[in-house]
C-alpha positions in Angstrom: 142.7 112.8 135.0 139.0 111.9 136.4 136.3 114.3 135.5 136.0 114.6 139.1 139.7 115.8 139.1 139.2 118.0 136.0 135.9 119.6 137.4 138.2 120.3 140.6 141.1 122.4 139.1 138.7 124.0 136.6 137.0 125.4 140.0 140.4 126.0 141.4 141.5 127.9 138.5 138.6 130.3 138.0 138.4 131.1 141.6 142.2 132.2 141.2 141.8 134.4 138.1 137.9 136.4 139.3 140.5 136.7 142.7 143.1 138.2 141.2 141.0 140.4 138.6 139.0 142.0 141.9 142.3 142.5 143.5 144.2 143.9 140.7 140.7 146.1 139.1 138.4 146.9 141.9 141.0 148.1 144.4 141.5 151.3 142.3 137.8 152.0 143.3 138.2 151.2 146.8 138.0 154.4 149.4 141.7 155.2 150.3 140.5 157.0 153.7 138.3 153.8 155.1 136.6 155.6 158.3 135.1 152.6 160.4 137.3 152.0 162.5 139.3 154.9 162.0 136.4 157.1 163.4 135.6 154.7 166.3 138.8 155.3 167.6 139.1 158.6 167.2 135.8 159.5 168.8 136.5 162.0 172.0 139.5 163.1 170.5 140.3 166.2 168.0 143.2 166.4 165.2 145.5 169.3 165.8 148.0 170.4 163.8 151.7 171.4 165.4 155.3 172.4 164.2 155.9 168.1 164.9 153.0 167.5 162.5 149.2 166.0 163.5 148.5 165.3 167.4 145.9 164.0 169.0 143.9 166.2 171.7 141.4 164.8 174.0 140.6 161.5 175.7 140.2 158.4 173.0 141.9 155.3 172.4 143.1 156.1 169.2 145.8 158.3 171.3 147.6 154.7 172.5 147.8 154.0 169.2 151.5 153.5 167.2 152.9 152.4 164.1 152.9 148.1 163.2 156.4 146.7 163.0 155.9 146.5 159.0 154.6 149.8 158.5 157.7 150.4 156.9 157.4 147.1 154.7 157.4 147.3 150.7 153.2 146.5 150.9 152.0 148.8 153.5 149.1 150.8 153.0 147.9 148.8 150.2 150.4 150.3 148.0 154.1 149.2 146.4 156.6 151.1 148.1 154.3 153.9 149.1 153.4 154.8 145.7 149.1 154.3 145.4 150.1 154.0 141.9 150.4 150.2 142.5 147.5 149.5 144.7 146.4 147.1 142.1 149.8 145.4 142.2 149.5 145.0 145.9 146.1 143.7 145.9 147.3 141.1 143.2 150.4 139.9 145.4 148.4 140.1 148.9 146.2 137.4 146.5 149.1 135.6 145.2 150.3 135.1 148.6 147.5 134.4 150.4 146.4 131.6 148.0 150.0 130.0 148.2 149.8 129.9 152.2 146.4 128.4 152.0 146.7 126.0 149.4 150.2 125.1 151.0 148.3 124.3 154.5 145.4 122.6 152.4 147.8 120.6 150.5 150.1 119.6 153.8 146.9 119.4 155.9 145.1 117.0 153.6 143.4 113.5 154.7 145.7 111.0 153.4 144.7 106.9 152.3 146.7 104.9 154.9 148.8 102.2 154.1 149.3 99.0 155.4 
């Protein structure tokens, strides 16, 4: 193994680990009501609450809006089966994941010696 090499997954390796400690630590301190975009959307509308639960009154786009096919999914809502419990544990497998698709694309997309 070249220095160059060594120097390389040393990089590769510490990027993984202060990745997965911000996921698995800092997402406990993390606002669980995020209100950007939420209150963008919602602007020229009013929450009301009915016998069917919340609905929106007024004219805003957030009225249009409906559930994503995986809201359902183990991971939604940055949480393990719903429970906030685990947001940590979903941060650390939405890591875990993401650095496998990417380094699976680097490693399949990568410039290759050609042979003769």
């Amino acid at each position: 193994m070249t220095a160059d090499t060594r120097r390389r997954s040393l990089f590769l390796v510490g990027f993984a680990v202060v990745a997965l400690v911000i996921a698995g630590a800092l997402s406990y301190l993390a606002d669980p009501n995020p209100d950007g975009l939420d209150t963008a959307t919602l602007d020229g509308c009013e929450v009301v609450e009915t016998d069917a639960g919340e609905e929106l009154v007024g004219d805003c786009i957030a009225r249009n809006a409906q559930d994503h096919d995986l809201a359902a999914s183990p991971l939604a809502d940055y949480a393990v089966d719903g429970d906030d419990r685990f947001t940590g544990l979903a941060g650390v497998l939405g890591v875990v994941v993401t650095l496998v698709i990417a380094g699976g694309l680097f490693w399949l997309l990568r410039k290759r010696p050609h042979r003769e």
